[in-house]
Backbone and ligand atoms as CSV (ligand in chain L), in Angstrom:
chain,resi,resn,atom,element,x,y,z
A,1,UNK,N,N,11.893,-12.378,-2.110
A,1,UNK,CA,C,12.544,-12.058,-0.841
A,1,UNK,C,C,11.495,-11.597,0.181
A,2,UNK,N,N,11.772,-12.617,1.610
A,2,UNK,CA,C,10.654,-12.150,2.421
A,2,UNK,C,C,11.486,-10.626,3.169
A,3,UNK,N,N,10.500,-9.671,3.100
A,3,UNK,CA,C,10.717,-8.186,3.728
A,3,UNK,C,C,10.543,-7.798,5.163
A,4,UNK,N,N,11.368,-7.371,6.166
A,4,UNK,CA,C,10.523,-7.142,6.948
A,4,UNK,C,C,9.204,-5.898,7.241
A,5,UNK,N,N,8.011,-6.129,8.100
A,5,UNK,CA,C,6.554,-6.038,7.757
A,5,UNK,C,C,6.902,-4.175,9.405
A,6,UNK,N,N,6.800,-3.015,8.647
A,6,UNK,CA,C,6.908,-2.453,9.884
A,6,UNK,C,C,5.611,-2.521,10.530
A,7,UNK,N,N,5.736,-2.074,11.949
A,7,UNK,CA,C,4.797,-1.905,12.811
A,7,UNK,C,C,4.481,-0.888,13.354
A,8,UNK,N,N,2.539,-0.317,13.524
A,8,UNK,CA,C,2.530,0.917,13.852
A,8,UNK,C,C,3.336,0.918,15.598
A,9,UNK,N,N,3.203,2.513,15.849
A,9,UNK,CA,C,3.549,3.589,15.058
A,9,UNK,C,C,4.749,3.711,14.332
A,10,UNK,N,N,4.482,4.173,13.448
A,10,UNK,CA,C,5.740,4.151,12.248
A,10,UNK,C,C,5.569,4.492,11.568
A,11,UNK,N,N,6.646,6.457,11.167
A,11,UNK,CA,C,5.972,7.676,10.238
A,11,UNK,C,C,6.215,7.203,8.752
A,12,UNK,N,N,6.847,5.981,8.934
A,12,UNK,CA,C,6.774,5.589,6.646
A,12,UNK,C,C,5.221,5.048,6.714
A,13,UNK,N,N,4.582,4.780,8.131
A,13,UNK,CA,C,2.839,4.143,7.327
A,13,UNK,C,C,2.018,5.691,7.392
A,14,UNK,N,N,2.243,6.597,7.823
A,14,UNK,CA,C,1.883,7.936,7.552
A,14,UNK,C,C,1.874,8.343,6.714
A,15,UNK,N,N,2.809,8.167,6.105
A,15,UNK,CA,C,2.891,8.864,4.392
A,15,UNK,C,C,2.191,9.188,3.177
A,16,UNK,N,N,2.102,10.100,2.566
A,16,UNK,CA,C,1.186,10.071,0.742
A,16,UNK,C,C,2.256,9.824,0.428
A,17,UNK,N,N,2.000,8.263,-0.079
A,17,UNK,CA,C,3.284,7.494,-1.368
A,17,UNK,C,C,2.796,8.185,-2.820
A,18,UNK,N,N,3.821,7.904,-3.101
A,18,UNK,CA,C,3.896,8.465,-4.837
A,18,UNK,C,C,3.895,7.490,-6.057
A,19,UNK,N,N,3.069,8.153,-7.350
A,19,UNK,CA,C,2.668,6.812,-8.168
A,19,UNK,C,C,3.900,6.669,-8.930
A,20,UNK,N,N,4.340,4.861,-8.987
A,20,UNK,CA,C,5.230,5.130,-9.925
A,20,UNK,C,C,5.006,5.378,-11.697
A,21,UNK,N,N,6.510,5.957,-12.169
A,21,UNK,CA,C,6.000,6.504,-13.532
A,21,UNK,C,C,5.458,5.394,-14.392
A,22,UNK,N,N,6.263,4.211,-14.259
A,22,UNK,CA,C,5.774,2.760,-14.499
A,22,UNK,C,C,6.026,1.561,-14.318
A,23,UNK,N,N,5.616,0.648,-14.616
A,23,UNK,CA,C,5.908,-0.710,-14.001
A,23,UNK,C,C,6.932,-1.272,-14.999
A,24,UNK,N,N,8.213,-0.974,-14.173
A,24,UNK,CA,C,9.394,-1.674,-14.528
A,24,UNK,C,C,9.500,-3.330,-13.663
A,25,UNK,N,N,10.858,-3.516,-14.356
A,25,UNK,CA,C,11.222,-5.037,-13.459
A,25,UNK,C,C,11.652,-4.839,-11.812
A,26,UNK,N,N,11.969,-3.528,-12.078
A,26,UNK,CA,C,12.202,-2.956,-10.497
A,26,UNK,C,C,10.789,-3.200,-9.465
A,27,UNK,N,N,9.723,-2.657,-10.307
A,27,UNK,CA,C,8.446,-2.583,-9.434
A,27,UNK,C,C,8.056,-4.126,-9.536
A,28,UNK,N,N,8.415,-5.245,-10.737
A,28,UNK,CA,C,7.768,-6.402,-10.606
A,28,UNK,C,C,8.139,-7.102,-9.522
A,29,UNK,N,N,9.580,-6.690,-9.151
A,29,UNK,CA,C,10.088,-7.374,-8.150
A,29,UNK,C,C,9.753,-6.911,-6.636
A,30,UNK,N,N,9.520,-5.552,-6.699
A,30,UNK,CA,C,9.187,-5.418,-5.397
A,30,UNK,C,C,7.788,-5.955,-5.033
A,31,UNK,N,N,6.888,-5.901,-6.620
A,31,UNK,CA,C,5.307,-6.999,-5.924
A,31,UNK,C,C,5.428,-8.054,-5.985
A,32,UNK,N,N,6.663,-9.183,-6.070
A,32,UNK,CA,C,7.155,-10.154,-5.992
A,32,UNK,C,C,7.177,-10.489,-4.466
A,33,UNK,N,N,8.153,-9.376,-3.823
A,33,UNK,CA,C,8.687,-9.426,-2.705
A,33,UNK,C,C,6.877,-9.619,-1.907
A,34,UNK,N,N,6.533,-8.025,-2.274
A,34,UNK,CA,C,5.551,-7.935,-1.445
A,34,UNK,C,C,3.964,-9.481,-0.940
A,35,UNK,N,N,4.323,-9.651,-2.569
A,35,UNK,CA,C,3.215,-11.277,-2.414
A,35,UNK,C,C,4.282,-12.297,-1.788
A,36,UNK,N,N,5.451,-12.472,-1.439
A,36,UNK,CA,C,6.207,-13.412,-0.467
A,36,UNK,C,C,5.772,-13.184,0.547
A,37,UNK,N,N,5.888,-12.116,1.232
A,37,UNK,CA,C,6.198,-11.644,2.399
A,37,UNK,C,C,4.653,-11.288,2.998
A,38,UNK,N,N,3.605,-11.320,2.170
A,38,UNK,CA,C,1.828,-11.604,2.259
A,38,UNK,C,C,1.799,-12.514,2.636
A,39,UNK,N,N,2.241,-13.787,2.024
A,39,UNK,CA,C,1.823,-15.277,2.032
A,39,UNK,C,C,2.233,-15.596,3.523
A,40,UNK,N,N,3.802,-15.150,3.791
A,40,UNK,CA,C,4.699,-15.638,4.790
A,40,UNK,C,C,3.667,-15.088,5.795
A,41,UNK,N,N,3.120,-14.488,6.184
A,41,UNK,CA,C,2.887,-12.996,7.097
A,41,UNK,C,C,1.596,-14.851,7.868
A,42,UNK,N,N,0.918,-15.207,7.624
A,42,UNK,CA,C,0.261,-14.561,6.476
A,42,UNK,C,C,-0.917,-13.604,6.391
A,43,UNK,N,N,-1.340,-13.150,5.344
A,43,UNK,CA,C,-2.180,-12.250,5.407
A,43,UNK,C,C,-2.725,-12.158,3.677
A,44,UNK,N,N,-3.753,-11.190,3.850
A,44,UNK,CA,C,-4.581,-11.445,2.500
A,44,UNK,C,C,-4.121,-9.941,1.586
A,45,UNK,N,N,-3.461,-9.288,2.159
A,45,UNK,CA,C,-2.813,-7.758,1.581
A,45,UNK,C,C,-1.541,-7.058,1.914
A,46,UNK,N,N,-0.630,-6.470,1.212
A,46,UNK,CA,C,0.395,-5.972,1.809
A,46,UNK,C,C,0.758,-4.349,0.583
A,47,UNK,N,N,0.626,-3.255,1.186
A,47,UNK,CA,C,0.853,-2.215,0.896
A,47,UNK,C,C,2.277,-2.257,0.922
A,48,UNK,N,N,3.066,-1.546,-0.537
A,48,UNK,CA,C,4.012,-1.070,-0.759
A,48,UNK,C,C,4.615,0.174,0.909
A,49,UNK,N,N,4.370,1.232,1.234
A,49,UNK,CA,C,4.857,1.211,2.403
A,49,UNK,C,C,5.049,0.481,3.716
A,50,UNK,N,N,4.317,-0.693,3.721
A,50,UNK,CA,C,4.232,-1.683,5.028
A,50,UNK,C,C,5.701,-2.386,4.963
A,51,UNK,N,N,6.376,-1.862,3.391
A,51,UNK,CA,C,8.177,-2.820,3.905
A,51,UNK,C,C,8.759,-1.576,3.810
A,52,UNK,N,N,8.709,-0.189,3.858
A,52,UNK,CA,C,8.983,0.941,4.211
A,52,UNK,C,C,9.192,1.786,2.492
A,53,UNK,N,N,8.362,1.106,1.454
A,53,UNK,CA,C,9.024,1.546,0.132
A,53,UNK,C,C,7.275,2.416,-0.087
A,54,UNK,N,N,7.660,3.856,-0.294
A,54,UNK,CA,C,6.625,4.917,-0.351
A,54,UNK,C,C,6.125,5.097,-1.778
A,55,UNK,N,N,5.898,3.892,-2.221
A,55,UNK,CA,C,5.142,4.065,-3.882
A,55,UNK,C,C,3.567,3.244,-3.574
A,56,UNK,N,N,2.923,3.622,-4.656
A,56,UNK,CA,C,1.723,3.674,-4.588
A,56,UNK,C,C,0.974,1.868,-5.371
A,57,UNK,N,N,1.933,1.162,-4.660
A,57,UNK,CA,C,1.668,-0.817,-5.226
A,57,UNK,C,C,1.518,-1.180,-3.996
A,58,UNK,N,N,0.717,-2.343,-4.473
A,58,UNK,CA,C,-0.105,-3.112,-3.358
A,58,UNK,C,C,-0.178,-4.696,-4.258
A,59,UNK,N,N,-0.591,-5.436,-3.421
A,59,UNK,CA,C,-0.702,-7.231,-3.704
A,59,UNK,C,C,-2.318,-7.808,-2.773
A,60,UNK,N,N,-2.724,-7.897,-3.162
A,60,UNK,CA,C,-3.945,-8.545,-2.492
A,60,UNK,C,C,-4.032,-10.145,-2.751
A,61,UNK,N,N,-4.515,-11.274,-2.109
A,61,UNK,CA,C,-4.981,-12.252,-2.400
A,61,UNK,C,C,-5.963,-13.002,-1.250
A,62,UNK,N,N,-7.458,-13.054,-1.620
A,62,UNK,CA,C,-8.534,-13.123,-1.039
A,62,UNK,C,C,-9.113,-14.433,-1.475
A,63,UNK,N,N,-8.220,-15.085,-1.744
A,63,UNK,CA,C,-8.912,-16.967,-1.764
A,63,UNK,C,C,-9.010,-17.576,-0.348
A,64,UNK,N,N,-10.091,-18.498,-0.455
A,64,UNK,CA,C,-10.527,-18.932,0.936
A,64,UNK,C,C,-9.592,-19.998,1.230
A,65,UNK,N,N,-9.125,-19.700,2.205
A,65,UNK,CA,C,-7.951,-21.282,2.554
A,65,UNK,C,C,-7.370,-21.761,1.772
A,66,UNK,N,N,-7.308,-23.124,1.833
A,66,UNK,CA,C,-6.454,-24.309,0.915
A,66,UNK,C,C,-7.480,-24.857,-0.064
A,67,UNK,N,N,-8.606,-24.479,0.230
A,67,UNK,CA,C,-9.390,-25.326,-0.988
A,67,UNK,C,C,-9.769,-24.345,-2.411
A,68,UNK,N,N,-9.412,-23.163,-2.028
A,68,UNK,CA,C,-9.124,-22.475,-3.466
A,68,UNK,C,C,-8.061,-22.080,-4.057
A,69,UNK,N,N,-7.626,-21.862,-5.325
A,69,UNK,CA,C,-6.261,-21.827,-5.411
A,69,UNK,C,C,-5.903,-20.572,-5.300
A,70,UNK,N,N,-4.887,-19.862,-5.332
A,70,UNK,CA,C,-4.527,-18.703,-5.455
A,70,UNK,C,C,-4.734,-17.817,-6.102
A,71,UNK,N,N,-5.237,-16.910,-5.367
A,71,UNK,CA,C,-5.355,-15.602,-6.845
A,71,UNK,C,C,-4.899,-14.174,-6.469
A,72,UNK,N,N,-3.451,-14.260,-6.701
A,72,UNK,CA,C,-2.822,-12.339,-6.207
A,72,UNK,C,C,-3.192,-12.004,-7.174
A,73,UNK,N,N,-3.298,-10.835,-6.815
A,73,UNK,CA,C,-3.881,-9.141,-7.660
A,73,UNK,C,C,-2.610,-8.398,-7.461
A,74,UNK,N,N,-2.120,-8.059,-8.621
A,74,UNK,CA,C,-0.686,-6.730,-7.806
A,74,UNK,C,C,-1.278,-5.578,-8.484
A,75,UNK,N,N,-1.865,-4.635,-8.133
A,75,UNK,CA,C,-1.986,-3.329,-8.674
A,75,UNK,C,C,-0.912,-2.293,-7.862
A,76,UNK,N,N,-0.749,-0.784,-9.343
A,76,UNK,CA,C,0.126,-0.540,-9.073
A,76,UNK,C,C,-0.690,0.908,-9.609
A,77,UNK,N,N,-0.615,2.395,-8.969
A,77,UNK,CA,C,-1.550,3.384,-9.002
A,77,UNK,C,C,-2.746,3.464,-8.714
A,78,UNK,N,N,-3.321,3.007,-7.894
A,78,UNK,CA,C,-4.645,2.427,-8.183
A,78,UNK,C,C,-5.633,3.744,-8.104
A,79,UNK,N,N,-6.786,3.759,-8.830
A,79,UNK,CA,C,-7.884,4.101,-8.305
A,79,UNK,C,C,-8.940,4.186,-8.765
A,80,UNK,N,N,-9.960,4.970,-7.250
A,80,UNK,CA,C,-11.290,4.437,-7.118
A,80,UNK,C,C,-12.233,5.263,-7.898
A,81,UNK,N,N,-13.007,4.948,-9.128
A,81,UNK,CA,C,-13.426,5.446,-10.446
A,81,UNK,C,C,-15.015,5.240,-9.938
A,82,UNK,N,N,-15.065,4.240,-8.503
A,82,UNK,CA,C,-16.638,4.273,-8.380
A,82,UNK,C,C,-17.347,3.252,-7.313
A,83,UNK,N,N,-18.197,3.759,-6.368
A,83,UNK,CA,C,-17.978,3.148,-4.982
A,83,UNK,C,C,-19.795,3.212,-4.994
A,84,UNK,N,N,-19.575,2.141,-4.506
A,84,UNK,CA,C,-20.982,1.431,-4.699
A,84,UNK,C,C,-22.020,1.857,-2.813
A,85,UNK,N,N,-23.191,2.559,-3.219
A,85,UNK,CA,C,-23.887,3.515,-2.187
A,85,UNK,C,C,-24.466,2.562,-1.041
A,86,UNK,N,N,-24.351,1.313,-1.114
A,86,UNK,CA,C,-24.638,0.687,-0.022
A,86,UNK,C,C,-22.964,-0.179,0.932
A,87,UNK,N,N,-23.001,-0.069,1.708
A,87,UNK,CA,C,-22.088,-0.256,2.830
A,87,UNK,C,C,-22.150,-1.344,3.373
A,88,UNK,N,N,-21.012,-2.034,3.791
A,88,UNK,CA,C,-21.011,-2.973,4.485
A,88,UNK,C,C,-19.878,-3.354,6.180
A,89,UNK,N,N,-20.339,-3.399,7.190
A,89,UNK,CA,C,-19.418,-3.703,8.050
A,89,UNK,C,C,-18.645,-5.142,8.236
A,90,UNK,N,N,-17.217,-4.447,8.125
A,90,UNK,CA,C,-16.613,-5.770,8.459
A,90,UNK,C,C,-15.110,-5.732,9.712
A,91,UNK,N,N,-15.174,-7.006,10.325
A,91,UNK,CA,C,-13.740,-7.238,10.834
A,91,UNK,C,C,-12.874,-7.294,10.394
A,92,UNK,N,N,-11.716,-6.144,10.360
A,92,UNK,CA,C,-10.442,-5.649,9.982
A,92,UNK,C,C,-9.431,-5.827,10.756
A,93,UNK,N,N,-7.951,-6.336,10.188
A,93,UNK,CA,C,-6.780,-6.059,10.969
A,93,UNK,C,C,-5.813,-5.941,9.795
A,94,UNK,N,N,-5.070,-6.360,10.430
A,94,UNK,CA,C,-3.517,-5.483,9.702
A,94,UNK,C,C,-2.329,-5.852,10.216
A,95,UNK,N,N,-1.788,-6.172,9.422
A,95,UNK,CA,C,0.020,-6.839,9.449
A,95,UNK,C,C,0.648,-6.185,9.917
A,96,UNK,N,N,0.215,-4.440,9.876
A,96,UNK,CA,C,1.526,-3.822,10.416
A,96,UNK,C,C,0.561,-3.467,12.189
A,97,UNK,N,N,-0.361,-4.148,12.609
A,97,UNK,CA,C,-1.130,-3.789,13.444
A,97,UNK,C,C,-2.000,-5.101,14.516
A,98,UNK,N,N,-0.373,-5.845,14.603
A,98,UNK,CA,C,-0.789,-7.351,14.999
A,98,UNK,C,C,-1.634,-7.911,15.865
A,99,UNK,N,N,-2.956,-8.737,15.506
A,99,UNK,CA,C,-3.582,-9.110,16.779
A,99,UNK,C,C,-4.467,-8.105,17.094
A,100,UNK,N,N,-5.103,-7.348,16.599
A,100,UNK,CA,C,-5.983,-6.007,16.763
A,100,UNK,C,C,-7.151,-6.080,15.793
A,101,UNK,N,N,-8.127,-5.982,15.940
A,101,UNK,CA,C,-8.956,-6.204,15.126
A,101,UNK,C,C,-10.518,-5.319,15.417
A,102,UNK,N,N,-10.932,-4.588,14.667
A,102,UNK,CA,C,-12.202,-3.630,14.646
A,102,UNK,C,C,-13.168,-3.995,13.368
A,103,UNK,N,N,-14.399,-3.784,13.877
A,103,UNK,CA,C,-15.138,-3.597,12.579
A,103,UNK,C,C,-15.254,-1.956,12.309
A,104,UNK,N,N,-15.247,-2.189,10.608
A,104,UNK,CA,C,-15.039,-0.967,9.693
A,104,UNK,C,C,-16.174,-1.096,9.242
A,105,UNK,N,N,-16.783,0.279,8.603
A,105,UNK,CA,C,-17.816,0.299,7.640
A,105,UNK,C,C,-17.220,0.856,6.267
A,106,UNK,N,N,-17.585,0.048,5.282
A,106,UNK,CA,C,-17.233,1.023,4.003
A,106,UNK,C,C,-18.291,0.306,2.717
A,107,UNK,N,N,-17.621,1.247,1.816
A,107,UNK,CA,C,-18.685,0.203,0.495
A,107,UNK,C,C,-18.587,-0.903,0.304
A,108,UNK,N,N,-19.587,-1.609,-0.476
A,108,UNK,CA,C,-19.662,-2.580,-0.427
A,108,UNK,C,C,-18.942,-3.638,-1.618
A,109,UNK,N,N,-18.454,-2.194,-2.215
A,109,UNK,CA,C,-17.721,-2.584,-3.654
A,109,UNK,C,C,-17.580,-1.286,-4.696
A,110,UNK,N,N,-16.430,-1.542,-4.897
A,110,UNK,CA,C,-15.332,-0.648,-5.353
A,110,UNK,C,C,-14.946,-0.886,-6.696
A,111,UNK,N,N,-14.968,0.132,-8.121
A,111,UNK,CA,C,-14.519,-0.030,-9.185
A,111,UNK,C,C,-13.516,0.371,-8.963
A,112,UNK,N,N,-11.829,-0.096,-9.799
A,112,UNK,CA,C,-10.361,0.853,-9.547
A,112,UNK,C,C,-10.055,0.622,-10.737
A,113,UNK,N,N,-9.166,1.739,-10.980
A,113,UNK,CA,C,-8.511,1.779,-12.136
A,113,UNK,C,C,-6.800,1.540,-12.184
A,114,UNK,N,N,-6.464,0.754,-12.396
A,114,UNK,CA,C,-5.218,0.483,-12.389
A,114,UNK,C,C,-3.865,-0.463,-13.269
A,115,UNK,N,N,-2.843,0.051,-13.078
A,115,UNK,CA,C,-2.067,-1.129,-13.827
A,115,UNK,C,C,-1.530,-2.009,-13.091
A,116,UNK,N,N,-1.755,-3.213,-13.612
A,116,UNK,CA,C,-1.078,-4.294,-13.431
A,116,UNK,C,C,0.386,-4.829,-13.589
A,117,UNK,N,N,0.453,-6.094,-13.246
A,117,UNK,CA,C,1.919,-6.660,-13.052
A,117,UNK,C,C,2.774,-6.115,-14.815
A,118,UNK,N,N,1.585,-6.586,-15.631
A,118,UNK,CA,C,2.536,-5.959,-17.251
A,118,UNK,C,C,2.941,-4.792,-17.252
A,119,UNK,N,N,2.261,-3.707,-16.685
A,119,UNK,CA,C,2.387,-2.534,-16.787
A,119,UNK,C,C,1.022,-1.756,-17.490
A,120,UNK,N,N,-0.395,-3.026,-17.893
A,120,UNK,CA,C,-1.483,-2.329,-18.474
A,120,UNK,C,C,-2.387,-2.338,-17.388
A,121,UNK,N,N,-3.051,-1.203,-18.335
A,121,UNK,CA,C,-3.837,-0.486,-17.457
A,121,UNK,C,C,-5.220,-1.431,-17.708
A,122,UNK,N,N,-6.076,-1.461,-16.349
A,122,UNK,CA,C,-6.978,-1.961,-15.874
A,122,UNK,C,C,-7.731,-1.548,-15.191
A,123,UNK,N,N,-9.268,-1.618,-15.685
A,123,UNK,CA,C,-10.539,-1.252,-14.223
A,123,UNK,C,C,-11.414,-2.876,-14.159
A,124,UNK,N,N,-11.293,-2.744,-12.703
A,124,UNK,CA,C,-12.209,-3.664,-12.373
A,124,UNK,C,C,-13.283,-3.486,-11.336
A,125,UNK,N,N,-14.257,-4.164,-10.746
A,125,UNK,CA,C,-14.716,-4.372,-10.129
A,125,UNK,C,C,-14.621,-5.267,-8.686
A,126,UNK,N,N,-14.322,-4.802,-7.845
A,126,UNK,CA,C,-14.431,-5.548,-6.715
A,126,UNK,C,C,-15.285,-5.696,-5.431
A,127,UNK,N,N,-15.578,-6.837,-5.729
A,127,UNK,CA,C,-16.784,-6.861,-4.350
A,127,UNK,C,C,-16.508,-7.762,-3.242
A,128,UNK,N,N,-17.203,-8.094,-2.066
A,128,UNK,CA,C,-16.950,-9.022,-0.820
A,128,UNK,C,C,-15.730,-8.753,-0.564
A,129,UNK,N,N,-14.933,-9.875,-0.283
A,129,UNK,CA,C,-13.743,-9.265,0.787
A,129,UNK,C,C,-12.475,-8.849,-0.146
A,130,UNK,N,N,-12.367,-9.045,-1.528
A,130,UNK,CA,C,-11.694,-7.893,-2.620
A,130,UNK,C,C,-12.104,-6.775,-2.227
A,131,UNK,N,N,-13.464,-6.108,-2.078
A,131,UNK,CA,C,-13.201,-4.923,-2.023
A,131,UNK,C,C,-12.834,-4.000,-0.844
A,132,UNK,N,N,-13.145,-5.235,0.372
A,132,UNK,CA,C,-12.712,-4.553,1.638
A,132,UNK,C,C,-11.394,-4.428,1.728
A,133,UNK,N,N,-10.681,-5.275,1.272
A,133,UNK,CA,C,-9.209,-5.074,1.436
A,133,UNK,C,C,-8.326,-4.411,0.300
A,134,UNK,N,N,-9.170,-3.811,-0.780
A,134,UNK,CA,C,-8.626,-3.242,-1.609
A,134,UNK,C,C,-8.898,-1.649,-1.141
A,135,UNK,N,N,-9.773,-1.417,-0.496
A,135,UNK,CA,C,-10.109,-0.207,0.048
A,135,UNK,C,C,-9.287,-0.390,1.047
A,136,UNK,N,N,-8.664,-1.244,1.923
A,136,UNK,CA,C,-7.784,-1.078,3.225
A,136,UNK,C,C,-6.019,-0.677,2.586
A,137,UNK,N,N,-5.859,-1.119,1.338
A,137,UNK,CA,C,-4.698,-0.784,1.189
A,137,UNK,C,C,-4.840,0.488,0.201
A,138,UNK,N,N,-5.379,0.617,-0.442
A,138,UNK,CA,C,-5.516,2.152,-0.818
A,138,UNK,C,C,-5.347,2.819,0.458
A,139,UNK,N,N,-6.115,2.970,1.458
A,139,UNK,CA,C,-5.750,3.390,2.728
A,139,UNK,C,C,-4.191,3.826,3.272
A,140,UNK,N,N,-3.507,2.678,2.776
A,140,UNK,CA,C,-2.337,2.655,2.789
A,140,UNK,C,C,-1.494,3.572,2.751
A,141,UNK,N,N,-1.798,3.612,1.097
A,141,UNK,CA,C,-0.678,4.343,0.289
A,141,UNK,C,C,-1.455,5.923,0.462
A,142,UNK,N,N,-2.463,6.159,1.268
A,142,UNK,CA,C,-2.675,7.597,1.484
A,142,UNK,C,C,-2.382,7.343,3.009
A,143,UNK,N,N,-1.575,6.835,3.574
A,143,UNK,CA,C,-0.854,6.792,5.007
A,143,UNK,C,C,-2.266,6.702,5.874
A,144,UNK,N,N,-2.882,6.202,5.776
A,144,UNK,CA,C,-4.041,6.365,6.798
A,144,UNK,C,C,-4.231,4.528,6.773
A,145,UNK,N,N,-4.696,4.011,8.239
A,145,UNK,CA,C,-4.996,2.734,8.778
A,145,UNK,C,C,-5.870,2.382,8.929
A,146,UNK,N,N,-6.909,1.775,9.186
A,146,UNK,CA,C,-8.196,0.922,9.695
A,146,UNK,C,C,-8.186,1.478,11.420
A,147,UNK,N,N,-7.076,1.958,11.990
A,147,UNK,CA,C,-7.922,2.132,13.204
A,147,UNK,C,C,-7.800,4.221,13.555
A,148,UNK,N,N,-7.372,4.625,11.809
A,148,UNK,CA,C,-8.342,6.189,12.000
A,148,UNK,C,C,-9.519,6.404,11.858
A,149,UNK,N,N,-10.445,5.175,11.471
A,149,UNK,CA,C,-11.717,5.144,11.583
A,149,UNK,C,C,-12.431,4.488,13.141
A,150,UNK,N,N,-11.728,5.048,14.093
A,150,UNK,CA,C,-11.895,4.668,15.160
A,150,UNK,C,C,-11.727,5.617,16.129
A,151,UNK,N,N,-12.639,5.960,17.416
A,151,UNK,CA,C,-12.973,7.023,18.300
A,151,UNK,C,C,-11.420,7.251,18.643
A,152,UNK,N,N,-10.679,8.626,19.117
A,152,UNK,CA,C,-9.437,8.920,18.810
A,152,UNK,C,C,-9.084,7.939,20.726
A,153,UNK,N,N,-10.285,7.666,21.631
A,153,UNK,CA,C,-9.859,7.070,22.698
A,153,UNK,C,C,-9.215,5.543,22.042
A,154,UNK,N,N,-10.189,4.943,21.598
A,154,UNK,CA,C,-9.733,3.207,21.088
A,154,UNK,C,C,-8.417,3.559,20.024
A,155,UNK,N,N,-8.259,4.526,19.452
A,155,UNK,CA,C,-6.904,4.687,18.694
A,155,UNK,C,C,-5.886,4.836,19.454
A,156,UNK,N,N,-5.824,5.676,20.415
A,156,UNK,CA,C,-4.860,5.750,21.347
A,156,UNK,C,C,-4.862,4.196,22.535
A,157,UNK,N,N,-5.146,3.858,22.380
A,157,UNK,CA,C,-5.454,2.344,23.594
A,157,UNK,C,C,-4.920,1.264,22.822
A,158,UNK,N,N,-4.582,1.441,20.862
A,158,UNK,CA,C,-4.000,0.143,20.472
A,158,UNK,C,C,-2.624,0.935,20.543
A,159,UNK,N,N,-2.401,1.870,19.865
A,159,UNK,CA,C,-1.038,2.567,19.631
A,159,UNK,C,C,-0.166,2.791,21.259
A,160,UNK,N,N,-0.933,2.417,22.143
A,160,UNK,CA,C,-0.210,2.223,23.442
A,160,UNK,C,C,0.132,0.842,23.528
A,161,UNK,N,N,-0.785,-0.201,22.643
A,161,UNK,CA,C,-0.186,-1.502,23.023
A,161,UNK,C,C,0.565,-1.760,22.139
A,162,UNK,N,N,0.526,-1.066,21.080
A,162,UNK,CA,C,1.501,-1.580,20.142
A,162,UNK,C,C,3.251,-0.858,20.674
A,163,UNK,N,N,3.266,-0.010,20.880
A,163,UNK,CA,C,4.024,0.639,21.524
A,163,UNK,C,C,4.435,-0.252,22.393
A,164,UNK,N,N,4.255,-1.005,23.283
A,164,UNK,CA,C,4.656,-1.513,24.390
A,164,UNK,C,C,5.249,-3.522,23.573
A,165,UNK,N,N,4.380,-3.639,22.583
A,165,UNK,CA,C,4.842,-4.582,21.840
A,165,UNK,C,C,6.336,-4.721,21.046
A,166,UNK,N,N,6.081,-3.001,20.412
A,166,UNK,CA,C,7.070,-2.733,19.641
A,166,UNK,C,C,9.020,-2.847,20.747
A,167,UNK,N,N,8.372,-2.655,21.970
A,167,UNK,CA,C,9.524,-2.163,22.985
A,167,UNK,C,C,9.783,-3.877,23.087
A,168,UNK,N,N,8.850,-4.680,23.742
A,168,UNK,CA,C,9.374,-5.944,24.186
A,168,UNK,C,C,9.665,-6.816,22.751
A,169,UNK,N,N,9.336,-6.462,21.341
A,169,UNK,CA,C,10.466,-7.225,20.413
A,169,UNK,C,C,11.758,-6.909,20.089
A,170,UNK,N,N,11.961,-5.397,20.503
A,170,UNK,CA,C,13.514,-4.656,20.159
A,170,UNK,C,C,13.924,-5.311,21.881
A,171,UNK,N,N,13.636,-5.536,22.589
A,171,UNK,CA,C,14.450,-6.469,23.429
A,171,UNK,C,C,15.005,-7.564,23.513
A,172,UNK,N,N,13.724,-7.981,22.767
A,172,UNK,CA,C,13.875,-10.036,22.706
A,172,UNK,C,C,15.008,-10.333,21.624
A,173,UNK,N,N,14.755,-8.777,20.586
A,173,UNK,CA,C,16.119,-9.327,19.423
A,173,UNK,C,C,17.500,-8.428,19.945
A,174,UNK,N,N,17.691,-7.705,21.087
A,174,UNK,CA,C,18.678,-7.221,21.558
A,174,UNK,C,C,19.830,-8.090,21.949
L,1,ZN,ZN,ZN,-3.051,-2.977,6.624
């Protein structure tokens, strides 16, 4: 089921989500939903609060176009067991943050510990644009965005346009 994707500002992307106790068919389905509603978007990540549900799952998939095949990741608790001391900047945006785009600095690669779609537990390694976007949705689920790493003037200058976005789609569907 495709979900709808909220848009900042919006106090459910604020939130510390909570881990679930475990990966039931309840949670398979909501990273079901969530990798639909990735693909549809589309986009390469979708945080469990971005369809307003405050648990701590996420879906990533970082294949290049059409000439590689698919590869979602659904982790579910995740975390970061070990962050690699050299950094890399990259161009960031965000589904719930349409059409906006900044470069971020962060590591360059990220070990996490987490369970998967079965419900087992897993650490991996992620590097290149796995780990940028696995660090953007961890972000997530500790309610924080890609543009709080940004001077609080350029934060306030998207959250005014989004604001003004957010007004002319609750019209257009009025
Ligand atoms: Zn995002």
């Amino acid at each position: 089921m495709i979900r709808p994707i909220l848009l900042h500002p919006d106090p459910r992307l604020k939130k510390l989500c909570a881990p679930v106790p475990k990966v039931d068919d309840a949670v398979r389905a909501l990273m079901a939903d969530l990798l639909q509603t990735m693909y549809d978007a589309p986009g390469i990540g979708l945080a469990a609060p971005q369809v307003g549900v405050l648990t701590r799952v996420f879906v990533i998939d970082c294949a290049k176009g059409e000439d590689e095949p698919p590869d979602p990741v659904c982790l579910a608790n995740p975390e970061i067991t070990w962050s690699s001391g050299e950094t890399r900047e990259h161009e960031e945006g965000c589904l719930s943050i349409p059409d906006i785009y900044a470069m971020i600095t962060r590591p360059e690669a990220v070990r996490v510990r987490f369970l998967n779609r079965d419900g087992a537990g897993e650490e991996r390694l992620f590097d290149g644009m796995q780990a940028i976007c696995v660090q953007h949705e961890i972000d997530h689920l500790n309610g924080k965005l890609f543009i709080d790493y940004l001077s609080p003037m350029r934060r306030q200058m998207i959250t005014g346009k989004m604001k003004k976005l957010k007004r002319e789609r609750a019209r257009a569907n009025a």
